[in-house]
C-alpha positions in Angstrom: -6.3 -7.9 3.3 -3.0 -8.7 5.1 -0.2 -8.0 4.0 3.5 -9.4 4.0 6.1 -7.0 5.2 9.6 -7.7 4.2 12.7 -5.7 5.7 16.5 -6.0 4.4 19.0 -4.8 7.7 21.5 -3.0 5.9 23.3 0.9 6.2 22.5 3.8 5.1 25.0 4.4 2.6 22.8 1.1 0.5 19.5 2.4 1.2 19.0 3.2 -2.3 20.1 -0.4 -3.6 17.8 -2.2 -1.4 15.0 0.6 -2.2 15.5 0.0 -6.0 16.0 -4.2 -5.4 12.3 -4.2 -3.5 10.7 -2.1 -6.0 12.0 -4.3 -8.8 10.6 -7.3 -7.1 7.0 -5.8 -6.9 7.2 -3.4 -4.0 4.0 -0.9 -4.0 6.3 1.6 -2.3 9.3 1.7 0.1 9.8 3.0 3.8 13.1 3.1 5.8 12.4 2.0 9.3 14.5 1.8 12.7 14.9 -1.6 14.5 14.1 -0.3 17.5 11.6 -1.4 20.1 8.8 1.1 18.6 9.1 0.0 15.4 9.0 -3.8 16.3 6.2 -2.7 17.8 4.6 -1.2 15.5 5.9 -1.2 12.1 6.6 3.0 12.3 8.3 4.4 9.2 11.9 6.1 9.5 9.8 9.2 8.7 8.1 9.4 11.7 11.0 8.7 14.5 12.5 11.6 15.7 15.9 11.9 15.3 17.4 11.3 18.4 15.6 7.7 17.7 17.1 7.5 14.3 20.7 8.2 15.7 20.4 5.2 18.1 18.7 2.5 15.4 20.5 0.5 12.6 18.8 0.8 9.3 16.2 -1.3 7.4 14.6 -1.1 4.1 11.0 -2.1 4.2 8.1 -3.0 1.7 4.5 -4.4 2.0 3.9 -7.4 -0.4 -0.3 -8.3 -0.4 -0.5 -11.9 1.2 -2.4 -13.0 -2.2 -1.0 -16.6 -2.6 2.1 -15.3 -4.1 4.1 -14.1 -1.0 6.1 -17.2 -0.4 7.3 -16.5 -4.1 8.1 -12.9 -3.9 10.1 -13.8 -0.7 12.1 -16.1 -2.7 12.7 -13.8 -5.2 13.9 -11.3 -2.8 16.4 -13.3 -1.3 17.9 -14.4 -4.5 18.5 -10.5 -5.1 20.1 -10.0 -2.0 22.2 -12.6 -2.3 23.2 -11.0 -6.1 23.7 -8.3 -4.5 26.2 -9.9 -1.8 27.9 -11.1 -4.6 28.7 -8.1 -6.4 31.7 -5.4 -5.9 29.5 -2.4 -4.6 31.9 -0.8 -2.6 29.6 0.6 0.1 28.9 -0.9 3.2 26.1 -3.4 3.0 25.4 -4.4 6.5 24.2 -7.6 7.3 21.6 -8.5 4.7 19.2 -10.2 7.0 16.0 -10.4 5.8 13.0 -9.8 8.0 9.5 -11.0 7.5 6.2 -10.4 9.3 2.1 -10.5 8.4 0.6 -7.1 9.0 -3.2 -6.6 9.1 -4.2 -3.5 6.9 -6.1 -2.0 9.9 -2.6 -2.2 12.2 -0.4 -1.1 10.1 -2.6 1.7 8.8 -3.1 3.2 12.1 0.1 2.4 14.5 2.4 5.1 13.1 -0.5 8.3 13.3 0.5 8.9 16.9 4.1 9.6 15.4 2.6 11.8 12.8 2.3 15.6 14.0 1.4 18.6 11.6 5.1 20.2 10.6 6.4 22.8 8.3 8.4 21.2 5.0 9.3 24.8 4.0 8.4 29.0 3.7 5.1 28.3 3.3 3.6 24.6 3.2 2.9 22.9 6.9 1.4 19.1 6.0 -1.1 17.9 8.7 -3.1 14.6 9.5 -6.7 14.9 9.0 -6.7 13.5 12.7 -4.7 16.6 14.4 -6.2 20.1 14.7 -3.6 23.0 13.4 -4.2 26.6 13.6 -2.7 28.0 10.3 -0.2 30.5 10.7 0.1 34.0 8.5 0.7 33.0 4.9 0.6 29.2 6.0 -0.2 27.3 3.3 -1.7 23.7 4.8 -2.3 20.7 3.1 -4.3 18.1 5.1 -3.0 14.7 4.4 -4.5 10.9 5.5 -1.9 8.5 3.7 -3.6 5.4 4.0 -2.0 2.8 2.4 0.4 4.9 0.4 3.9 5.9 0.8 4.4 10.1 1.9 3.9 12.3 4.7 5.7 15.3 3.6 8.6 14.6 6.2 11.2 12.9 3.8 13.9 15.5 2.7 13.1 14.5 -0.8 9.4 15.5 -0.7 10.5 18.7 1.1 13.0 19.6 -1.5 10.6 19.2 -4.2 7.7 21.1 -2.4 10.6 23.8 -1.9 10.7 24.0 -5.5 7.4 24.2 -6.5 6.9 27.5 -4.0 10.3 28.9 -5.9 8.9 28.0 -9.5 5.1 27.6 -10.3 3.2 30.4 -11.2 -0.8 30.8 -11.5 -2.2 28.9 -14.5 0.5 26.3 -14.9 -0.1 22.9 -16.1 1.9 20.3 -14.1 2.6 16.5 -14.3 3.3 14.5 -10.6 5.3 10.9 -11.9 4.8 9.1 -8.8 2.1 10.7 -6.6 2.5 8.8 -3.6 -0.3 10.3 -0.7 -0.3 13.2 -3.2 1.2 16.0 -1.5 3.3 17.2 -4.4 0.2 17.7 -6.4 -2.1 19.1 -3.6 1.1 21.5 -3.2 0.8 22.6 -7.2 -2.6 23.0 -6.8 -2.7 25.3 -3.7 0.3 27.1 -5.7 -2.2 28.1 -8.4 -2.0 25.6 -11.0 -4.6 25.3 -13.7 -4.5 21.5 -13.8 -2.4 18.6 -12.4 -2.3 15.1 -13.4 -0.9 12.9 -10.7 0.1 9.6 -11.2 1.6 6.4 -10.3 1.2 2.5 -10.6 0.0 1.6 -7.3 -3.7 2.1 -7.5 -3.5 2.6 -3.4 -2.2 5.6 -3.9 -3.8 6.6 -7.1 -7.2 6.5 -4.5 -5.6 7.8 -1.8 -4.5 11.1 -3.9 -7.6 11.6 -5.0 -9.3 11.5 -2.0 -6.1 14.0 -0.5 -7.4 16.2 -3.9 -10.9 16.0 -2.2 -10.6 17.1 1.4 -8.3 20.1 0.0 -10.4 21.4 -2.4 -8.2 20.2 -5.3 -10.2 17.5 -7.1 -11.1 19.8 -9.8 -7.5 20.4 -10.8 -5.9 17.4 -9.6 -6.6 14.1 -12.1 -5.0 11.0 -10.2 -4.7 7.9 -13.2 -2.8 4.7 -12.8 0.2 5.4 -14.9 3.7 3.6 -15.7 5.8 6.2 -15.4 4.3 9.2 -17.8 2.3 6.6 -20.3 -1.5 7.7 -19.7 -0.5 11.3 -19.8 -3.2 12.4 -22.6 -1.6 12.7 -25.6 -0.4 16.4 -26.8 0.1 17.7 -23.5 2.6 20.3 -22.7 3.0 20.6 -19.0 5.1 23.9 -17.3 6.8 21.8 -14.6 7.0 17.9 -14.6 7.6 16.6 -10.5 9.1 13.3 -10.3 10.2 12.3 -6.5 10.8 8.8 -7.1 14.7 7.1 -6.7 17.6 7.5 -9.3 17.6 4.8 -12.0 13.6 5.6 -12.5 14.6 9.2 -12.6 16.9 8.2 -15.0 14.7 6.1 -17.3 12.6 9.1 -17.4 14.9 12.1 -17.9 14.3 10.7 -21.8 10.3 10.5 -22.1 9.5 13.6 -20.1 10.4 16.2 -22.7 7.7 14.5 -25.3 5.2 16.3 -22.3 7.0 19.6 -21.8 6.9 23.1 -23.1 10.4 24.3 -24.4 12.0 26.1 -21.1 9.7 24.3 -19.0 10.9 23.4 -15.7 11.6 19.3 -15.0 11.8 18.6 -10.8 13.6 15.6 -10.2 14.6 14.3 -6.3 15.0 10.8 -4.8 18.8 11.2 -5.5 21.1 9.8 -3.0 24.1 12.1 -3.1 26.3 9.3 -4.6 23.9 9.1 -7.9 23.6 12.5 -8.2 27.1 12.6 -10.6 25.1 10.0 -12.9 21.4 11.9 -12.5 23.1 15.0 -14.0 24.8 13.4 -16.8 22.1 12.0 -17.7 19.9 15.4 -17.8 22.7 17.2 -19.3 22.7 14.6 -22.6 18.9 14.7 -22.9 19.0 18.5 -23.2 18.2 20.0 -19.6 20.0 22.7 -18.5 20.5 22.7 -14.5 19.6 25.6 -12.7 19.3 24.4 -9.0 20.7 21.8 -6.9 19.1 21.4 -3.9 20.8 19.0 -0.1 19.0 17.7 2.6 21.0 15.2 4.6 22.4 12.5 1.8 19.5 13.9 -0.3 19.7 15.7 -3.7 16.8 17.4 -5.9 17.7 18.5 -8.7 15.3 21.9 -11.2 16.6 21.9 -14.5 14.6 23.6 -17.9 14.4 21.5 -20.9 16.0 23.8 -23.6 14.0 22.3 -26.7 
């Protein structure tokens, strides 16, 4: 399949706006990329740019639309947003709102960036590396072998490392945890490998529901880790109460679930939430605070923000 890839030239201080604006307009997932020659080139995720690449680059937010019939549409639909958005009294620098467009074959896209992607340590314990690279593990190295396919997450976001930073600090042996947005599936494989008893991992793009099962596979996790298609937490099975839920997705959906996750949590069980741009994370904490969460950590990476809290009951 090909696919339509849509970019929105903006700064950095919108990246969540335009993140949030593509996923409401049917977005599987969202990357930041560089408009650099290497990206032109090849369609590379901010992830994988090293940072002296990143300094020199504007900023674009990107998503892959499936060239179905129904791209023309969604590009519509898109610029209408943008142009809401233009409209509106945001108070943060917006950039110039072009809108980018290019077809992508699957194949391309799937394998330009994996020359940018090198094993690398995400915290104490946890080094995440390509199934294509050989790694010698170091003492007490913890490594998670990772092909993301079509899926959205390498490890190297600060909001996937925060969260993984987490889990090390708070899972013990036998817990029962819930991953709201899988993505590739690292958070889980990193629950798993961490000692839990059981793991369900989901999220509404069935590209990476596959792809985190397979990820499950090749680490020895698909006995722990069950990867369903879920909105949010609704095919949790009914009755369960999970010892940390994980969700690493972008503030309003954090929001929208702050509410639902405690119907799946044991009283003082721990809720991970990240994806917070620092200028949301005043509203992310209001919000857990009048659900009933108590915060216990706050954690910064660049303009990143996770945030561990325990639902009080």
């Amino acid at each position: 399949m090909d696919w339509l890839k849509i970019g929105i030239r903006t700064q950095k201080e919108a990246e969540e706006i335009f993140s949030a604006l593509l996923m409401e307009a049917g977005a599987k997932g969202v990357s930041i990329e560089g408009d650099n020659e290497a990206c032109s080139k090849g369609g590379l995720p901010w992830d994988y740019l090293d940072e002296e690449v990143l300094e020199k680059v504007p900023f674009c937010v990107t998503a892959f639309f499936p060239c179905d019939g129904s791209e023309q549409e969604v590009l519509a639909d898109i610029k209408e947003r943008v142009r809401d958005v233009k409209g509106m009294d945001i108070g943060l620098p917006l950039g110039t709102l072009e809108i980018i467009t290019q077809t992508v074959r699957e194949e391309d896209w799937a394998n330009a960036w994996k020359a940018y992607f090198k094993p690398v340590k995400i915290s104490d314990f946890v080094v995440i590396k390509p199934t294509w690279e050989e790694y010698s593990a170091g003492q007490d190295e913890i490594v998670i072998e990772i092909d993301p396919g079509m899926a959205f997450g390498t490890g190297n976001h600060e909001t996937t490392r925060m969260c993984v930073r987490f889990l090390e600090e708070y899972m013990e042996p036998g817990m029962r945890v819930i991953d709201a947005g899988c993505g590739s599936g690292i958070l889980s494989v990193a629950a798993a490998k961490f000692g839990a008893e059981k793991v369900y991992a989901l999220d509404l793009d069935p590209v990476a529901v596959d792809v985190t099962a397979e990820n499950a596979e090749r680490n020895g996790c698909a006995d722990v880790i069950e990867a369903k298609r879920s909105d949010l937490l609704t095919e949790v099975p009914e009755g369960t109460q999970a010892d940390i839920v994980v969700a690493n997705i972008i503030a309003d959906v954090v929001i929208a679930l702050n509410g639902k996750a405690q119907k799946y949590m044991k009283r003082n069980g721990m809720y991970i939430c990240s994806g917070i741009i620092d200028s949301r994370l005043g509203d992310v904490r209001k919000s857990l605070e009048e659900e009933g969460y108590k915060v216990i950590q706050i954690l910064e990476d660049g303009e990143w923000r996770a945030i561990a809290c325990k639902y009080r009951g």
